[in-house]
N, C-alpha and C positions, 0 to 999 in steps of 0.2 A: 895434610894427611901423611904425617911419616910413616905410620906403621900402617902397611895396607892387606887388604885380604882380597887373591884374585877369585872374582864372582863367572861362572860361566853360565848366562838366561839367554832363554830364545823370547821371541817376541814375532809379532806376523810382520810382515813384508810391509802392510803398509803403516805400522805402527813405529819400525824401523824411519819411513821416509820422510814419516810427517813430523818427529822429533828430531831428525838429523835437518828435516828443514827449518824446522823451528830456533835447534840452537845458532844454524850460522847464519838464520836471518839475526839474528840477537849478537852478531859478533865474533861466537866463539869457539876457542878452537879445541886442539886436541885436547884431551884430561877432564874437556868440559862435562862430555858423556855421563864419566863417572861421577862429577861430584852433581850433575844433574840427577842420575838416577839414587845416589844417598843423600839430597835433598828432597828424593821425592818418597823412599820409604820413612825416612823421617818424620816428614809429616803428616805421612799415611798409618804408622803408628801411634801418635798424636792421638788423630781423629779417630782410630779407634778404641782409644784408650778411654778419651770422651766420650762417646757413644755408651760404651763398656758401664761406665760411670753414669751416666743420664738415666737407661736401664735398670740401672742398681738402684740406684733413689728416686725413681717414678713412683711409687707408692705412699712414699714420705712427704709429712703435709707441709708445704711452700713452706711456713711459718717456722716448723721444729727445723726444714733444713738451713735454712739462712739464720735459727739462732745457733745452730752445728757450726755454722762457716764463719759469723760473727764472734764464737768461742775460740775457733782454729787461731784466728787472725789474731785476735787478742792475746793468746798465749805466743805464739811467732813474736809480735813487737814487742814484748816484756823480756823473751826472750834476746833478742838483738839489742835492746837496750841496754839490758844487764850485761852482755859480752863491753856493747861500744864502752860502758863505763868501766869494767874491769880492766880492757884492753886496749 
């Protein structure tokens, strides 16, 4: 992380102990914190980006979405191939 952005969050007391126990049962040390806590929004936007998405095509019948996703797919590896062969 070269470029960094200072964050100031509170949390409860015992959410503070049971994570600071967590990471130095796991070894680790100072700076861990922080990339602990931007590996854990990270994946917490992820999963709600998923969710978000799941949501969004609940209504959509099984069948038309996986022929959407077998479309997507198809065009991506024509498109990558024609780059690997140009490039």
């Amino acid at each position: 992380m070269a470029d960094t952005v200072r964050w100031t969050i509170s949390v409860s007391p015992e959410t503070d102990l049971s994570l600071r126990g967590f990471l130095g049962a796991q070894g680790m040390k100072k700076g861990d914190l922080s990339k602990f806590v931007e590996d854990a929004v990270r994946w917490r936007m992820l999963d709600r980006t998923v969710q978000m998405v799941k949501a969004r095509n609940q209504d959509i019948a099984t069948d038309a979405l996986e022929t959407m996703i077998d479309e997507a797919v198809r065009a991506v590896r024509a498109e990558r191939k024609a780059t690997a062969q140009n490039g």
